[in-house]
C-alpha positions, 0 to 999 in steps of 0.5 A: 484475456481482458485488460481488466483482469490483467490489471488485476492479475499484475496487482494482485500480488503487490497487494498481498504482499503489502497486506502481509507486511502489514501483519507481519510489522504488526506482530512484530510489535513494529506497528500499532494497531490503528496503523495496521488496520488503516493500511489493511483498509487502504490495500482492501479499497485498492484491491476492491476498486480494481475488482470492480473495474470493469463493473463501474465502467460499465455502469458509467458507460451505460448511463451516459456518465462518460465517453471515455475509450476502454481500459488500454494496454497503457492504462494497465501498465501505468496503473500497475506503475502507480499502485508499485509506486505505492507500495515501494512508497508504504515500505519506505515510510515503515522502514524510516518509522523504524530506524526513527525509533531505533535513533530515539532509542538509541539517543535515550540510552547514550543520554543515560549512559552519560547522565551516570558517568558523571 
């Protein structure tokens, strides 16, 4: 099996679930649609650079634009590390996007509430 593959076979479902999060926190309300499509764009672009891998070694490689080795077993691992790194990273900052507008909420009715009580 190539290495190329492996690392997109590793990936693949990260990517997909981050594109499915991003529709569901869309749906949900949760997220706004310039948001949405900005982490489709970026999932997409990520996807696509590691579809096309092995192609654009290969064409850098046949024109004399590098003389780096082939992707490693390593390379693959540290790959797939970063783009985990990445996803974990997205859901981290949407999770603290939501608990940020759940305290603001929350701030705005607790000041109502005291603002009638007196």
């Amino acid at each position: 099996m190539s290495r190329y593959l492996l690392l997109f076979i590793l990936n693949l479902p990260l990517i997909i679930a981050a594109m499915l999060s991003a529709l569901v926190e869309y749906k949900m309300g949760k997220l706004s649609r310039k948001s949405f499509v900005r982490q489709i764009v970026i999932w997409g672009i990520i996807c696509a650079g590691l579809a096309l891998a092995q192609p654009i070694y290969k064409f850098l490689y046949s024109n004399g634009l590098t003389q780096t080795e082939p992707l490693s077993l390593f390379d693959v691992i540290q790959i797939t590390g970063i783009i985990t790194v990445l996803f974990m990273a997205n859901r981290s900052r949407i999770k603290l996007e939501g608990l940020e507008r759940r305290l603001q909420d929350l701030h705005q009715e607790l000041s109502i509430r005291l603002s009638n009580d007196k």
